[in-house]
C-alpha positions as a Markdown table, in Angstrom:
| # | Residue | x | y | z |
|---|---|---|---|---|
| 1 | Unk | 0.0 | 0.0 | 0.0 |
| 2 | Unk | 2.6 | 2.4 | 1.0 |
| 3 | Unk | 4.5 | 1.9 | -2.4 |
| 4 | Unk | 1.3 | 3.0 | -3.8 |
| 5 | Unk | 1.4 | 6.1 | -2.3 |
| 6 | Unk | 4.7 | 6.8 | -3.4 |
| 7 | Unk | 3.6 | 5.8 | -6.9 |
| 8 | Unk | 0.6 | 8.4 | -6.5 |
| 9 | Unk | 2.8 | 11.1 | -5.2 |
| 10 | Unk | 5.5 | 11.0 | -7.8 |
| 11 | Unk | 2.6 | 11.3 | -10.5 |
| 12 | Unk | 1.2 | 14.2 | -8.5 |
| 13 | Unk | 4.8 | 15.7 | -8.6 |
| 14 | Unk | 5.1 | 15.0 | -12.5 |
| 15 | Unk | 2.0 | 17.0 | -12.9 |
| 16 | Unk | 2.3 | 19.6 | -11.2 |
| 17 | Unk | 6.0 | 19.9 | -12.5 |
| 18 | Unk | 4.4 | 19.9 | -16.0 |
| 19 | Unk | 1.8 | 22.7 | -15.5 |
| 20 | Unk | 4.7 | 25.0 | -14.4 |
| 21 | Unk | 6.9 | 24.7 | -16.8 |
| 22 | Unk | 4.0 | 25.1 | -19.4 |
| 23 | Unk | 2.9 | 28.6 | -17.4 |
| 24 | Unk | 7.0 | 29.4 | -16.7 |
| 25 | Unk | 7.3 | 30.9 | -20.3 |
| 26 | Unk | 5.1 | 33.9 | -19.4 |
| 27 | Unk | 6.3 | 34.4 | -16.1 |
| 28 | Unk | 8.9 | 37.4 | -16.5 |
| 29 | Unk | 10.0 | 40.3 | -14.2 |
| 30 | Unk | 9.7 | 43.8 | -15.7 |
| 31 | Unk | 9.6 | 47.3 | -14.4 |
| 32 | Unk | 8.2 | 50.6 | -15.8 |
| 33 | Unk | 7.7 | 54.0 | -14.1 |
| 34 | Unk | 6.2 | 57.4 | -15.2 |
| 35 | Unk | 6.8 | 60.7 | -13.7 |
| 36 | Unk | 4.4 | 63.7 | -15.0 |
| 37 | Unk | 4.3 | 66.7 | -12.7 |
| 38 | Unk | 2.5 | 68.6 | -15.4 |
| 39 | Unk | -0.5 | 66.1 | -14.7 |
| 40 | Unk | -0.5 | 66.8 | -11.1 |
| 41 | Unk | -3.8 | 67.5 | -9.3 |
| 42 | Unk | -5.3 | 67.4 | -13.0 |
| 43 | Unk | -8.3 | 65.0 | -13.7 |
| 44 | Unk | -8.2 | 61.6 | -15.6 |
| 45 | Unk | -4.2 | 60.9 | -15.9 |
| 46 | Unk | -2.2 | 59.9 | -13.6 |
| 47 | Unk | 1.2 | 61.6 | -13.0 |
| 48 | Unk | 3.4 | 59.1 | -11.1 |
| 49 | Unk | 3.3 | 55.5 | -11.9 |
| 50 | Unk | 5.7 | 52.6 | -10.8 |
| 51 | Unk | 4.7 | 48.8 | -12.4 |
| 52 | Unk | 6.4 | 45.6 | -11.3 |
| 53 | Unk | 5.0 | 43.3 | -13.7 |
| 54 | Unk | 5.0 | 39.7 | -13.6 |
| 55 | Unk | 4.0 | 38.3 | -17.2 |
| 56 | Unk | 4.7 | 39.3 | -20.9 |
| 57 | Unk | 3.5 | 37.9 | -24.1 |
| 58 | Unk | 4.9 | 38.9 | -27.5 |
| 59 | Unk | 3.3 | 38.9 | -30.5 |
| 60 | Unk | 3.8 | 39.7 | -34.2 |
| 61 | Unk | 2.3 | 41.6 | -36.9 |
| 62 | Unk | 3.2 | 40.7 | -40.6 |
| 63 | Unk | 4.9 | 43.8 | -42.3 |
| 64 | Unk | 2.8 | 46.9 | -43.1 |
| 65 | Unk | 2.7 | 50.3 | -44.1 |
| 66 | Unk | 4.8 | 52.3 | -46.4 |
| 67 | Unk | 8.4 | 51.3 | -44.6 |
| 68 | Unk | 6.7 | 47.6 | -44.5 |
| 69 | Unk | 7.7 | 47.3 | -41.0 |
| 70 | Unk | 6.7 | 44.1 | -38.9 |
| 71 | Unk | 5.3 | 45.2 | -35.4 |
| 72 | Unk | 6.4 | 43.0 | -32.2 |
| 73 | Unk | 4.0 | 43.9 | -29.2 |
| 74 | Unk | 5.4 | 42.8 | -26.0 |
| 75 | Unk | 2.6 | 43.1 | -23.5 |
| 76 | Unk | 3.5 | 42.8 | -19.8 |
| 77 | Unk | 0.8 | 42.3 | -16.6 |
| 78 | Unk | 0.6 | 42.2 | -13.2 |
| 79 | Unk | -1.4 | 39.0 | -12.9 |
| 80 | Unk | -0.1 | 35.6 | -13.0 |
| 81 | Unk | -1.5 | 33.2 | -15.9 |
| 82 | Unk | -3.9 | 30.9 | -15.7 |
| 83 | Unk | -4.0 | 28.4 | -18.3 |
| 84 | Unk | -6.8 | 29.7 | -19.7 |
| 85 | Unk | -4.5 | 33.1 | -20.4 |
| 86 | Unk | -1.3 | 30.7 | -22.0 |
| 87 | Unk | -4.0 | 29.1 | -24.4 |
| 88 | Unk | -4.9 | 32.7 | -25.2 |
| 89 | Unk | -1.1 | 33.8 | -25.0 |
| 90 | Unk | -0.2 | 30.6 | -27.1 |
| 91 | Unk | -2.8 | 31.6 | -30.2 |
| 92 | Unk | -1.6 | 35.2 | -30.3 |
| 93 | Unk | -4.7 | 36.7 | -28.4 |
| 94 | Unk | -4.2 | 39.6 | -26.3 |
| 95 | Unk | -7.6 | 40.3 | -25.6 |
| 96 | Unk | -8.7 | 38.4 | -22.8 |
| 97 | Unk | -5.5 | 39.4 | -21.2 |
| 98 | Unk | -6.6 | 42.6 | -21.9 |
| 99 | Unk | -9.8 | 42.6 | -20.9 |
| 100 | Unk | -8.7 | 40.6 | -17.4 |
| 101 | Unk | -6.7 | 43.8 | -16.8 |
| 102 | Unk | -9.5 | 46.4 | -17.8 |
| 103 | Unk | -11.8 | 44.6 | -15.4 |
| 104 | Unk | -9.8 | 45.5 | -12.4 |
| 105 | Unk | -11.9 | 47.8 | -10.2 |
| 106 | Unk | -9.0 | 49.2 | -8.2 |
| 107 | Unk | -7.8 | 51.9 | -10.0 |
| 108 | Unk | -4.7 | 51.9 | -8.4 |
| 109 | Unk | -4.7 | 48.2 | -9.2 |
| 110 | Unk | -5.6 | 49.1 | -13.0 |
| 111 | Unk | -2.6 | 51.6 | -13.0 |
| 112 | Unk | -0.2 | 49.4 | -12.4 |
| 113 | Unk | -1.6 | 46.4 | -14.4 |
| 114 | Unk | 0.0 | 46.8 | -17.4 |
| 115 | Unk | 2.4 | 48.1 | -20.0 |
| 116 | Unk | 3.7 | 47.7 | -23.1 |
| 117 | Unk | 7.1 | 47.6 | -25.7 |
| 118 | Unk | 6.5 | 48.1 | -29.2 |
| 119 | Unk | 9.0 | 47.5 | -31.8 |
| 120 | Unk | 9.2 | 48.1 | -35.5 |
| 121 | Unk | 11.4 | 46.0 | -37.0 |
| 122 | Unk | 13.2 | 46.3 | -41.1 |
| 123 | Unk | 13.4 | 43.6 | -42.9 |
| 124 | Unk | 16.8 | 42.4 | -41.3 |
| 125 | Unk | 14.6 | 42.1 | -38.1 |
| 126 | Unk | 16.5 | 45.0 | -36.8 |
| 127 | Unk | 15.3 | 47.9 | -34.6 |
| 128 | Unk | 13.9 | 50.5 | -36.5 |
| 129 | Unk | 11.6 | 52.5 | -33.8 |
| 130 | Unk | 10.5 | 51.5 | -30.1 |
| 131 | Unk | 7.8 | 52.9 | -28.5 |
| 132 | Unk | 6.9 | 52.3 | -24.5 |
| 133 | Unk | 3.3 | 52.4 | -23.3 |
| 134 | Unk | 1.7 | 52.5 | -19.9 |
| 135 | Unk | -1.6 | 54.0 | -18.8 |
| 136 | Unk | -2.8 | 56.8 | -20.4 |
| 137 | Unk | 0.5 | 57.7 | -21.9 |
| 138 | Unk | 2.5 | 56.2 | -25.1 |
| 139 | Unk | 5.8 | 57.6 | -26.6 |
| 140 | Unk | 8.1 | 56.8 | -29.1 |
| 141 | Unk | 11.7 | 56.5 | -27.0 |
| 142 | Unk | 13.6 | 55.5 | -29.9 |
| 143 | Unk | 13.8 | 56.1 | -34.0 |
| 144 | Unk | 17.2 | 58.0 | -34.3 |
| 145 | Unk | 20.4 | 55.9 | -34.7 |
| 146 | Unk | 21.8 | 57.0 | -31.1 |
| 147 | Unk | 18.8 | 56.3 | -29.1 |
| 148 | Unk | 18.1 | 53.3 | -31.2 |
| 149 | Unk | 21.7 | 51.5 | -30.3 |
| 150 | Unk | 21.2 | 52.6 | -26.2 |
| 151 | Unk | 17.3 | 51.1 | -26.4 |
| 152 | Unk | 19.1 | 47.8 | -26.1 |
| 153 | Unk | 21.6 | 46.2 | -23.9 |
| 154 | Unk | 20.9 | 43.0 | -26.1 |
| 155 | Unk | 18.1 | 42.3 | -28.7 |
| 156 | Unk | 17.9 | 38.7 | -30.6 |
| 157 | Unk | 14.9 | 37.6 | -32.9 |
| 158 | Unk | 15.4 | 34.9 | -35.3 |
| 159 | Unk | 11.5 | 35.1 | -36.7 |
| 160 | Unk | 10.2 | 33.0 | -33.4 |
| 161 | Unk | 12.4 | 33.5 | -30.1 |
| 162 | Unk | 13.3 | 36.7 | -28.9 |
| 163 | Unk | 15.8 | 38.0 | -26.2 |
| 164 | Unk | 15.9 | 41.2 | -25.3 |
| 165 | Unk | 17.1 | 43.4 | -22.5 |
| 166 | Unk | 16.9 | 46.9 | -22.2 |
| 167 | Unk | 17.1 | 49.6 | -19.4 |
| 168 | Unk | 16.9 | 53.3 | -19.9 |
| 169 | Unk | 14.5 | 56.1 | -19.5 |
| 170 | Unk | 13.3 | 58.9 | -22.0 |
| 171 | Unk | 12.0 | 62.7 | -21.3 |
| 172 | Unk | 9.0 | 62.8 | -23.9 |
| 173 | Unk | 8.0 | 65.8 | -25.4 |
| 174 | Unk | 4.3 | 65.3 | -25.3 |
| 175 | Unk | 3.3 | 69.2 | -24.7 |
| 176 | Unk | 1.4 | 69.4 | -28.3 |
| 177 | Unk | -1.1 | 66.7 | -26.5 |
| 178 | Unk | -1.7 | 68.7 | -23.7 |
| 179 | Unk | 0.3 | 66.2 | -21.8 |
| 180 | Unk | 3.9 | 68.2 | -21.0 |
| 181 | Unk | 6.8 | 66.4 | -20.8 |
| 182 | Unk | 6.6 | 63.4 | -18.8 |
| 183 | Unk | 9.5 | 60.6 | -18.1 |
| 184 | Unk | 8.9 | 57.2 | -19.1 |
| 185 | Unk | 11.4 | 54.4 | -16.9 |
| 186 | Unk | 11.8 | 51.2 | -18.0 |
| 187 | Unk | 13.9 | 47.9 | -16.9 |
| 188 | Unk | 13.3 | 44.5 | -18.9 |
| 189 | Unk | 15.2 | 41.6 | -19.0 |
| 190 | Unk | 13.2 | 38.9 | -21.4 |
| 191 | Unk | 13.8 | 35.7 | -23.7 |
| 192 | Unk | 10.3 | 34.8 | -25.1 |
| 193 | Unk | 8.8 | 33.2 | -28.1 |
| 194 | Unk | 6.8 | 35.1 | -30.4 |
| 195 | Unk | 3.0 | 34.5 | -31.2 |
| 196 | Unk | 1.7 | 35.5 | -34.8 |
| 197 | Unk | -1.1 | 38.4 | -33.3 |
| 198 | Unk | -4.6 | 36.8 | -33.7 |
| 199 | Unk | -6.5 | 38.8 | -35.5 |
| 200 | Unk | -9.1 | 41.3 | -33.4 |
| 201 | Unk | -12.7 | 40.2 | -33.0 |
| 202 | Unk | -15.3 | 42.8 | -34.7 |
């Protein structure tokens, strides 16, 4: 009987073991930050944000407009996944990850849910503009040669894995929105495969 047990408990183990590494290719460590003082004590946007984020999924977009750039998303959130988010993550669908974080009721919670790295990339799959998103703010931190090579510390894609890692920060210049100048912070460290992006529901 007792052999039994152990039988049972190794298969337990084996399971479990599975399931993690299956959810481990989201998990991720990331940090963003904002600092706005010309939105303090102003309505709607908030002017300080810092974001520890614990899960990223990249997709991409085949090449488009006039430069016929291909767009990787990297979307990062605070939550865990469940599996029903890798199966999402897995078939390039951002949306329920998405809408998880738009449901949050917090709004300090919704805040720091989530942010975002955009990159164009030529047809070499090299660099060619990066953008940084967090709530209610989104700013282009690199498309000149000399912020382009400090974006990142290292950047790989070979059309389905992708490592990058990439620390900096960026005044933006976002006074013709109304928005002054606010300073985007950001500190990423990721090696990921890349989704095809599902396309939206209408």
């Amino acid at each position: 009987m007792r052999y039994f047990r152990v039988f049972f408990l190794l298969i337990f183990l084996m399971a479990v073991c599975t399931l993690g590494s299956d959810l481990s290719p989201f998990a991720t460590h990331a940090k963003f930050s904002l600092d706005n003082r010309d939105a303090e004590g102003k309505c709607c946007l908030p002017a300080h944000l810092v974001l520890s984020l614990s899960s990223a999924v990249a997709t991409i977009e085949p090449p488009k407009g006039p430069m016929r750039y291909s767009w990787v998303e990297i979307n990062f959130y605070s939550f865990s996944f469940t599996p029903q988010d890798v199966a999402a993550a897995r078939s390039g669908n951002t949306e329920l990850l998405d809408k998880k974080w738009r449901a949050m009721d917090d709004p300090q919670a919704f805040n720091q849910g989530w942010a975002s790295i955009r990159l164009a990339l030529d047809a070499n799959s090299q660099i060619q503009q990066a953008n940084v998103l967090v709530p209610g703010y989104s700013c282009t931190v690199a498309i000149f040669e000399r912020d382009l090579r400090n974006f990142a510390q290292e950047y790989k894609f070979d059309g389905k894995g992708l490592r990058l890692k990439s620390k900096g920060s960026y005044l933006c210049d976002m006074k013709s929105q109304g928005l002054g100048t606010p300073k985007f912070g950001w500190d990423i460290d990721l090696t990921t495969t890349v989704f095809a992006k599902a396309p939206r529901v209408k």
